[in-house]
Backbone as CSV, one residue per row, in Angstrom:
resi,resn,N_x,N_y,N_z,CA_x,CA_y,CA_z,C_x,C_y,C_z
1,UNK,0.851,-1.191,0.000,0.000,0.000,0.000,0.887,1.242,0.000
2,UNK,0.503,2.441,-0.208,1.314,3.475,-0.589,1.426,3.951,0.975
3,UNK,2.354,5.335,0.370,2.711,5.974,1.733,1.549,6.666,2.344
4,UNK,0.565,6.592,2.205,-0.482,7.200,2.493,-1.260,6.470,3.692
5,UNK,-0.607,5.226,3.796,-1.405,3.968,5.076,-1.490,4.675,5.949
6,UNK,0.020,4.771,6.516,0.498,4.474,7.751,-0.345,6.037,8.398
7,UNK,-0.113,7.197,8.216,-0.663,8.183,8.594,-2.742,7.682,9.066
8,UNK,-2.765,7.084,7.408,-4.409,7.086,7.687,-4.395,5.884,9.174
9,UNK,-3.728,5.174,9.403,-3.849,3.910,10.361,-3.486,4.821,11.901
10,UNK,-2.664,5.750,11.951,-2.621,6.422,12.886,-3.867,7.356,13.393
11,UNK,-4.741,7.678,12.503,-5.865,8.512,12.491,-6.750,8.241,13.135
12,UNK,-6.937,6.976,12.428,-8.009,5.821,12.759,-7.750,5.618,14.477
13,UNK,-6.177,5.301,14.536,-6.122,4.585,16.154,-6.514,5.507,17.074
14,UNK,-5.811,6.951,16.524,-6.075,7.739,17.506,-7.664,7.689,17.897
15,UNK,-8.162,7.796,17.219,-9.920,8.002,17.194,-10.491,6.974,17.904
16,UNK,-10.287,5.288,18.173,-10.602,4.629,18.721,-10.248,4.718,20.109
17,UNK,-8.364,4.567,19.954,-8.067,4.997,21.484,-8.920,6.075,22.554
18,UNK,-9.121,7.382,21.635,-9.457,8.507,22.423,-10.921,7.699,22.982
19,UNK,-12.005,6.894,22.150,-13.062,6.678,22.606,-12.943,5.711,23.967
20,UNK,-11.841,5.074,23.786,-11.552,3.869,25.305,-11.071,4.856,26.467
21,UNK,-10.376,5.841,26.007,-9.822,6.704,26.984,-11.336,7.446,27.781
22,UNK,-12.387,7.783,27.343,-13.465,8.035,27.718,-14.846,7.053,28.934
23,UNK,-14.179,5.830,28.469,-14.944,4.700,29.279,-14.289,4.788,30.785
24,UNK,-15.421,5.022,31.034,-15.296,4.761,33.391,-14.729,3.233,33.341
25,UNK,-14.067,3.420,34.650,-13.644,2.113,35.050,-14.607,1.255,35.321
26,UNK,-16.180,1.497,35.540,-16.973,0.556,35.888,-17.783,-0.304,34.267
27,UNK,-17.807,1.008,33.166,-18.057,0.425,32.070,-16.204,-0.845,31.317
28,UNK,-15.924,-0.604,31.725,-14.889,-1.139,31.551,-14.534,-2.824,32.397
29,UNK,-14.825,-2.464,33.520,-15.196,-3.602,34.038,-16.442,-4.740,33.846
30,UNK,-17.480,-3.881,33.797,-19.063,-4.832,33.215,-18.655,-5.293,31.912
31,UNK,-17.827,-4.839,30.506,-17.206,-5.039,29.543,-16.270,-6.541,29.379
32,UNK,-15.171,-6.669,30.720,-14.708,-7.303,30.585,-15.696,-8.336,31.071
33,UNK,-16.056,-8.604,31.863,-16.812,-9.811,32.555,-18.195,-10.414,31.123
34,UNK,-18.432,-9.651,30.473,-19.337,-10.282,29.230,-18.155,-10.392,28.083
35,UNK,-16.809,-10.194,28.368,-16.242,-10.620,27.130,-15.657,-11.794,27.645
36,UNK,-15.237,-12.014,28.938,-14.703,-13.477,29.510,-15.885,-14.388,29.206
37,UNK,-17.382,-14.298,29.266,-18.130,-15.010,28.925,-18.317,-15.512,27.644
38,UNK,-18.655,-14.576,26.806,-18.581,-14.936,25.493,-17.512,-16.191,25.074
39,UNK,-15.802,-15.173,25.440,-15.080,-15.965,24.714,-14.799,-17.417,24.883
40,UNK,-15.403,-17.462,26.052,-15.006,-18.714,26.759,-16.457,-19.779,26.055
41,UNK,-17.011,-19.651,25.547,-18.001,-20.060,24.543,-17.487,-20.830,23.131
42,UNK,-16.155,-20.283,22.764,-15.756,-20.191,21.516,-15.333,-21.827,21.438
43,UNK,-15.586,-22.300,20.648,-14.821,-23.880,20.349,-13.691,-23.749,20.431
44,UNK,-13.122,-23.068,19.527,-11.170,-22.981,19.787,-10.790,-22.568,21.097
45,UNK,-11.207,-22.227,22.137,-11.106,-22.145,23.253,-11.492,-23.002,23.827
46,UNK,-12.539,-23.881,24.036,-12.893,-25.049,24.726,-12.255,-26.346,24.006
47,UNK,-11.660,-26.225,23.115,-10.523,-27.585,22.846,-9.016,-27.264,23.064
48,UNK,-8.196,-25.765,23.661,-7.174,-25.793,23.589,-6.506,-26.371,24.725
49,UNK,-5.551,-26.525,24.211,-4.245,-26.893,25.935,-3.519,-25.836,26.067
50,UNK,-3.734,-24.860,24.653,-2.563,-23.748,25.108,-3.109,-22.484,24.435
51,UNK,-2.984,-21.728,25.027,-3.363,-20.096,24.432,-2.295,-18.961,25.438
52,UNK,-2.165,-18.420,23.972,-0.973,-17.215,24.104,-2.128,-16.040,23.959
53,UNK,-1.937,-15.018,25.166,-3.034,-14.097,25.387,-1.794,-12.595,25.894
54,UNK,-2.852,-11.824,26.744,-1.548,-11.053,27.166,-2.711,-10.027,28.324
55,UNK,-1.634,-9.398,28.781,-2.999,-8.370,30.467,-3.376,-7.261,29.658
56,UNK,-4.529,-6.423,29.506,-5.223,-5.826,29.117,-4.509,-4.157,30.183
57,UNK,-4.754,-3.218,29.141,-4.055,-2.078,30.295,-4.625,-1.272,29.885
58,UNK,-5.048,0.189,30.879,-5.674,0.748,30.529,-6.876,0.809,30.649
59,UNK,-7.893,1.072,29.040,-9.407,1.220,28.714,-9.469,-0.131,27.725
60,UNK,-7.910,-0.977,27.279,-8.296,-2.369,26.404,-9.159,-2.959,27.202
61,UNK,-10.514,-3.559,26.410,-11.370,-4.622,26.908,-10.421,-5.705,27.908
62,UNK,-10.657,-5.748,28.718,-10.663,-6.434,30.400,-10.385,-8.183,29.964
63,UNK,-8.941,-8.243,30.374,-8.632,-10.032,29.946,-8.052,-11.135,31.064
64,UNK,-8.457,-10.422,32.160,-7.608,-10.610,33.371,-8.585,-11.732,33.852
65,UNK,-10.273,-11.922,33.823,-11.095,-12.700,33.991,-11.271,-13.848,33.296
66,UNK,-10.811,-13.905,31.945,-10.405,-14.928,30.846,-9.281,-15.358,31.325
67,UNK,-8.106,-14.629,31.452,-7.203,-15.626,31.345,-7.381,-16.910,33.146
68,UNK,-7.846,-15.864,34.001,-8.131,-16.616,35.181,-9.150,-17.617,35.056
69,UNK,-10.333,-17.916,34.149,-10.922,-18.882,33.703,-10.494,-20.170,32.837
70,UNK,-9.286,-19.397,32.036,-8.674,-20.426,31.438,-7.876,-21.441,32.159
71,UNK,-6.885,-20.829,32.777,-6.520,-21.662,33.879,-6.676,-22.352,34.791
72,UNK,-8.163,-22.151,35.053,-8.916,-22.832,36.041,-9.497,-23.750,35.263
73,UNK,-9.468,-23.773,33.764,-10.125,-25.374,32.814,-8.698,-25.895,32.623
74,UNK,-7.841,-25.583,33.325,-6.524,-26.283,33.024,-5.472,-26.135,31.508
75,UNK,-6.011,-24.932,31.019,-5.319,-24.580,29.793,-3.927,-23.806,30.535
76,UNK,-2.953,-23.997,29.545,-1.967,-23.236,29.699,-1.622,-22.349,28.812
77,UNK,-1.935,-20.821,29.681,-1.651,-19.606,29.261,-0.354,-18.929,29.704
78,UNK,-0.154,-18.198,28.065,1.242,-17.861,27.673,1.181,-16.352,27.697
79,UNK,1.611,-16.041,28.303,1.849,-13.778,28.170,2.779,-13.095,27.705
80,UNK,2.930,-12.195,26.907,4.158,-11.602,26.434,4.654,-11.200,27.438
81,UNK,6.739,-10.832,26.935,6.775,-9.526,27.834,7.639,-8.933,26.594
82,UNK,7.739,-7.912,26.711,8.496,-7.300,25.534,9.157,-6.611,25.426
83,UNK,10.272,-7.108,24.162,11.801,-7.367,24.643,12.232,-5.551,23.679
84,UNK,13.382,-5.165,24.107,13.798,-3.937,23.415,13.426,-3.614,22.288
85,UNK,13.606,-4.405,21.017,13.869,-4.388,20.129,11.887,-4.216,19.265
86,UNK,11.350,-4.239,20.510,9.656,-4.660,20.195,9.263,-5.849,19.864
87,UNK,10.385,-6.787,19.694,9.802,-7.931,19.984,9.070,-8.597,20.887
88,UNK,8.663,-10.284,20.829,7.522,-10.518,22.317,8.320,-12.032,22.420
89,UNK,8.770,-12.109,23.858,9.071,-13.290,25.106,8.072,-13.826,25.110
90,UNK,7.807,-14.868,25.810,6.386,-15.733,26.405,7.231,-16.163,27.894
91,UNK,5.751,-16.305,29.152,6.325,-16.460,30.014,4.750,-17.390,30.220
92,UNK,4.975,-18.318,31.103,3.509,-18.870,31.199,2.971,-18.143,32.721
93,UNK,1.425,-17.970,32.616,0.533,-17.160,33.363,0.252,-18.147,34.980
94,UNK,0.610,-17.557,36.111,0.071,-18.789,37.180,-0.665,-17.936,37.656
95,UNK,-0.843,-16.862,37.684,-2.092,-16.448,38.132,-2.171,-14.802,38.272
96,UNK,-2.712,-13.792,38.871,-2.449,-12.659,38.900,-1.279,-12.099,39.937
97,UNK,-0.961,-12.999,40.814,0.500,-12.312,41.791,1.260,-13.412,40.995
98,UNK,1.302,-13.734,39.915,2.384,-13.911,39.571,3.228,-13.175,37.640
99,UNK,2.123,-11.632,38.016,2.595,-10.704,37.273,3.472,-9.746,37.641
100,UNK,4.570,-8.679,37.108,5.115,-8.366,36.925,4.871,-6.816,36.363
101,UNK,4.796,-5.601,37.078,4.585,-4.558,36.292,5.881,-4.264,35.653
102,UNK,5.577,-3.829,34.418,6.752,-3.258,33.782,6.798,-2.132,33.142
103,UNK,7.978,-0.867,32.932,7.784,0.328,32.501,8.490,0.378,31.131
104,UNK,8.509,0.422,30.160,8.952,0.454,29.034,9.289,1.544,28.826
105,UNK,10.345,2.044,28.843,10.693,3.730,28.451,9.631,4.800,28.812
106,UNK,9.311,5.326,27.891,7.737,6.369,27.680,7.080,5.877,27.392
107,UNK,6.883,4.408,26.812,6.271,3.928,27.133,4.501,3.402,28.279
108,UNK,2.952,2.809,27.374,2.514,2.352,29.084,3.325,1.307,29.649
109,UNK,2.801,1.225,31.316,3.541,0.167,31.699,2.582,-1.162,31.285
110,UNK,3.617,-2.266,31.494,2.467,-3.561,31.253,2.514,-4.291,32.641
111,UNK,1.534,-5.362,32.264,1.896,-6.558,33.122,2.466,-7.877,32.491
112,UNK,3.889,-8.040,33.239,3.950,-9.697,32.072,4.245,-10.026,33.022
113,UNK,4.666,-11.451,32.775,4.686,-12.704,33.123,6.272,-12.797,34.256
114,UNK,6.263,-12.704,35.213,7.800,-12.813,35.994,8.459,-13.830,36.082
115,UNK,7.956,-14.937,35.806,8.934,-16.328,36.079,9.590,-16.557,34.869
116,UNK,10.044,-17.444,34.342,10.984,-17.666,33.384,10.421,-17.639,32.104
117,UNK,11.751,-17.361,31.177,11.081,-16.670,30.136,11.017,-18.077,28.953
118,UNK,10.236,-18.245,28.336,10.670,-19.175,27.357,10.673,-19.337,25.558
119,UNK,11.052,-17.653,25.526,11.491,-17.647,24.061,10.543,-16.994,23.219
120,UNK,10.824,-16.424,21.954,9.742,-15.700,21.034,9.225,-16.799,20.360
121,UNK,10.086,-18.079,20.105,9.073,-19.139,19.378,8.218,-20.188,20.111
122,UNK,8.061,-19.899,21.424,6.950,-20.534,22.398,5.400,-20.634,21.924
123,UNK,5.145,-18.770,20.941,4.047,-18.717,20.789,3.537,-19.600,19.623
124,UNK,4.352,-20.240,18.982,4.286,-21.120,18.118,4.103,-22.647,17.976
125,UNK,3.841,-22.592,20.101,2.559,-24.010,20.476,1.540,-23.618,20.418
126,UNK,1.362,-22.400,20.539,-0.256,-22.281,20.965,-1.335,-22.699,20.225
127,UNK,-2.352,-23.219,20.755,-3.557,-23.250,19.683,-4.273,-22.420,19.243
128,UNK,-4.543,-21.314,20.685,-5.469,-19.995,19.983,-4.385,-18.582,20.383
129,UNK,-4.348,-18.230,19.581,-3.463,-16.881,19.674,-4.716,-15.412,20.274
130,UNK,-4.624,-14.957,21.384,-5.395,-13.943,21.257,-4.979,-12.465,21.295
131,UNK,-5.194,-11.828,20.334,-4.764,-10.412,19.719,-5.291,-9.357,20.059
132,UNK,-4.038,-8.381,20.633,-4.819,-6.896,20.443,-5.607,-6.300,20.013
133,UNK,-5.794,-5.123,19.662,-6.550,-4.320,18.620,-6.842,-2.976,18.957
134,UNK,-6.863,-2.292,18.381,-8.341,-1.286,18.236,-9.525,-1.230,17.382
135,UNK,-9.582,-1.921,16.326,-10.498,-2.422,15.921,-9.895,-3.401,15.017
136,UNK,-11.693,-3.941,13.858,-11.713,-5.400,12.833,-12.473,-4.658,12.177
137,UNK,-12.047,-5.077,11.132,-13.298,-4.788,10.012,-13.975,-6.100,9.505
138,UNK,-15.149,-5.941,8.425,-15.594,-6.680,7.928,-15.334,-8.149,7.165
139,UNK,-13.449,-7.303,6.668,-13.254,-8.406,6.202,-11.726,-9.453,7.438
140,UNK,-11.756,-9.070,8.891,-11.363,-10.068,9.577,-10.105,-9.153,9.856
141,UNK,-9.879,-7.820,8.995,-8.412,-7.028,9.091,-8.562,-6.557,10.394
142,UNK,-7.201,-6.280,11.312,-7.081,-5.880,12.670,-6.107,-4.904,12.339
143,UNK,-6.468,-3.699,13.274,-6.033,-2.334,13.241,-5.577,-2.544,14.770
144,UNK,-4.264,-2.714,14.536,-3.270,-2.957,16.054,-3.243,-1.467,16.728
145,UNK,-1.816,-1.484,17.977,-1.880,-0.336,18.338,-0.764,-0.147,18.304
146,UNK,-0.033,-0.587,16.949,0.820,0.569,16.209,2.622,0.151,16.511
147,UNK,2.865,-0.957,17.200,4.154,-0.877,17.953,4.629,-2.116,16.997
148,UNK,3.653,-2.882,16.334,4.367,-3.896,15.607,5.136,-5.035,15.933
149,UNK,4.773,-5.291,17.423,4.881,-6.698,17.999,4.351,-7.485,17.213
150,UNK,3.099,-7.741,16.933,2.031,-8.919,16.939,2.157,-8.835,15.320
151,UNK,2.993,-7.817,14.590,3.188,-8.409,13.111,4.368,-9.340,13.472
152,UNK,5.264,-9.495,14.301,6.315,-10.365,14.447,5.951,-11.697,14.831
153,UNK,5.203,-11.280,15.724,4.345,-12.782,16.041,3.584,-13.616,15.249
154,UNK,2.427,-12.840,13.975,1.936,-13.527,12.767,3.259,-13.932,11.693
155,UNK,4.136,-13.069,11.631,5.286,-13.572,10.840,5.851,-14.978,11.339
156,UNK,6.211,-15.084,12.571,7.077,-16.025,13.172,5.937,-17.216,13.171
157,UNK,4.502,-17.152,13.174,3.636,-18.162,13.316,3.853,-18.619,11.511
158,UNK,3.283,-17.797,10.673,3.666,-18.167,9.231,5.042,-19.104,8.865
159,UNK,5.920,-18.281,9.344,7.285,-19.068,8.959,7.252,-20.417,9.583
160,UNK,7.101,-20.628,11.068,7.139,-22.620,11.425,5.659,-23.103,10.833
161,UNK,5.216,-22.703,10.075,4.095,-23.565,9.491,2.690,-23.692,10.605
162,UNK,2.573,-22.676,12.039,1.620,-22.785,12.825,0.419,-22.203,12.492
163,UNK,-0.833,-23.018,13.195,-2.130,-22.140,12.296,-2.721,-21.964,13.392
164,UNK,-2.129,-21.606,14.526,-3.140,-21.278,15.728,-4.524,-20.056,15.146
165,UNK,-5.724,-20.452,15.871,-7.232,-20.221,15.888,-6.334,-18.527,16.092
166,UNK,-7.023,-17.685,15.436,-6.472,-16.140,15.994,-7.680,-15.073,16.044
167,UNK,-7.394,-14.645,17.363,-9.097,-13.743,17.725,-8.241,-12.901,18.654
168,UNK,-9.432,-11.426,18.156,-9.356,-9.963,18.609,-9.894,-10.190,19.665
169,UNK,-10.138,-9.505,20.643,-10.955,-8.913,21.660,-10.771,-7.509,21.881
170,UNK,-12.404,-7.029,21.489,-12.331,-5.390,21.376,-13.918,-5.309,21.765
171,UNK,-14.001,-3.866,22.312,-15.465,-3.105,22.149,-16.643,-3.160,21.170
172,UNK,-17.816,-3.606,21.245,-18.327,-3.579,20.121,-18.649,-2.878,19.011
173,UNK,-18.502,-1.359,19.565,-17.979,0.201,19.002,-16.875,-0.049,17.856
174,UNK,-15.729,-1.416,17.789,-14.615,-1.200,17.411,-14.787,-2.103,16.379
175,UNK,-15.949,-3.026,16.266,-16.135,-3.540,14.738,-16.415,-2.885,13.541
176,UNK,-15.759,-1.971,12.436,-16.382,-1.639,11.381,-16.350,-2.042,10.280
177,UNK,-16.442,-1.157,9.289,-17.049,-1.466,8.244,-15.513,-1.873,7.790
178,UNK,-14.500,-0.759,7.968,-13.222,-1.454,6.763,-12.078,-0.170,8.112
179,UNK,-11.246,-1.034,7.797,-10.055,-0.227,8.445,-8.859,-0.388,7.168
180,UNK,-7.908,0.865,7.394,-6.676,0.725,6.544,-6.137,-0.032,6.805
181,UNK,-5.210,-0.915,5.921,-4.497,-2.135,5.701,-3.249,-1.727,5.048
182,UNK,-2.110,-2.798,5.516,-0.625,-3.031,4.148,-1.024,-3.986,4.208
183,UNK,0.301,-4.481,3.461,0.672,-5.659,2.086,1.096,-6.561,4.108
184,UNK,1.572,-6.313,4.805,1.927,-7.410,5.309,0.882,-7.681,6.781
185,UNK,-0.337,-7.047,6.787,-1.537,-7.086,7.969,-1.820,-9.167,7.250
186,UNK,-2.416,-9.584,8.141,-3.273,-10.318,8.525,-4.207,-10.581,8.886
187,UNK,-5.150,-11.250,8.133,-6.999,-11.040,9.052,-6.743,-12.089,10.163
188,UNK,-7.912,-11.705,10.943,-7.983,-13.078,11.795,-9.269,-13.568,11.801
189,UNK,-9.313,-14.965,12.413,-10.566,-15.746,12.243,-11.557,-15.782,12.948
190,UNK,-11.648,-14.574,14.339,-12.756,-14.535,14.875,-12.409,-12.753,15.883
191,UNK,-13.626,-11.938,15.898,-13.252,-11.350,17.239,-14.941,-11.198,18.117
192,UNK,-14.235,-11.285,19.328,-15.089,-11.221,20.127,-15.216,-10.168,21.136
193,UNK,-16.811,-9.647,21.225,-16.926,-8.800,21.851,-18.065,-9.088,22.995
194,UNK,-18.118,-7.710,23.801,-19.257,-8.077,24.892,-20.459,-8.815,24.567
195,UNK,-20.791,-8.326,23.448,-22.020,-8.611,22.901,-22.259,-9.942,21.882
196,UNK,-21.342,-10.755,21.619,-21.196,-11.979,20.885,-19.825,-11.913,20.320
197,UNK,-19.731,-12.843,18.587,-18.845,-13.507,18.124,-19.362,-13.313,16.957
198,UNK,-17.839,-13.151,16.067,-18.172,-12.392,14.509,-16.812,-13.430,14.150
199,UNK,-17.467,-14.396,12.829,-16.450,-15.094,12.390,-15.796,-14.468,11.038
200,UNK,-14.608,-14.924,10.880,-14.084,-14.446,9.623,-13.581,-15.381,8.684
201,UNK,-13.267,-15.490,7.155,-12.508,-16.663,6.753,-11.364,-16.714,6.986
202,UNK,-10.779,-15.880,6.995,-9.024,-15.114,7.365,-8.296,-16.368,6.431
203,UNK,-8.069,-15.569,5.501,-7.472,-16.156,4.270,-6.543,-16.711,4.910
């Protein structure tokens, strides 16, 4: 795509972000608790042994109730932490005191994973990969938030031949019609919001 993306993809984020930046902590919370429900609905979630997810910060839809559900069906969940270069570590999840705040330069801070680290190609057991966003469009495209981790992560899944299940979790505000795209985005095959589940073919 021309040089004209990247600006329009910044436009776009800003505009979504600013709307999460607006949500009370209590809409934010009732949010997450109907998106732990939903997702936990999903077939590729009720057959995995492993899902690579990550802590929600901020006004991102609330993942802290999912991943604590997952673990309690005995799945093993994988969390980034992320490394200088913007790349993403995996550390596996034991529970919420066994996170880690972290400050990234100017960075927000995150929460990852404190116990041992086990590599950028870890995420390449997983069965369901679950992805950032600020929004999906119609046709399954995800409008990240811009730092270009999680293109490293669809790259590195492409290259060992992995086809983990791959789903957004976002606001239902954040499904539209079409978001800007390049040559190297990826759709994904499902996102889920408070309000249900929107499948995609994701080429």
């Amino acid at each position: 795509m021309g040089p004209g993306a990247e600006p329009d993809k910044r436009a776009v984020r800003r505009r979504f972000l600013a709307a999460r930046a607006a949500l009370t902590p209590a809409e934010v919370t009732h949010a997450a608790a109907a998106l732990a429900e939903r997702a936990l609905d999903l077939p590729e979630l009720a057959h995995a042994r492993t899902v690579a997810a990550y802590v929600s910060v901020g006004g991102e839809p609330g993942t802290l109730a999912l991943l604590d559900a997952l673990r309690a069906r005995g799945v093993r969940v994988l969390l980034p932490a992320l490394l200088d270069d913007n790349d993403l570590d995996w550390g596996e999840y034991h529970g919420e005191d066994s996170l880690a705040r972290v400050q990234h330069g100017g960075k927000m801070a995150l929460f990852e994973p404190a116990g041992e680290r086990l590599g950028p190609e870890a995420v390449t057991g997983a069965d369901v990969v679950l992805l950032p966003g600020v929004a999906v469009d119609a046709r399954g495209m995800r409008l990240g938030r811009g730092g270009g981790s999680y293109d490293r992560v669809l790259a590195r899944l492409e290259r060992a031949g992995a086809h983990p299940a791959r789903v957004v979790l976002l606001y239902d505000t954040e499904v539209v019609a079409r978001v800007p795209v390049e040559e190297h985005d990826r759709p994904v095959h499902a996102v889920v919001t408070p309000s249900g589940v929107r499948r995609f073919s994701a080429l």
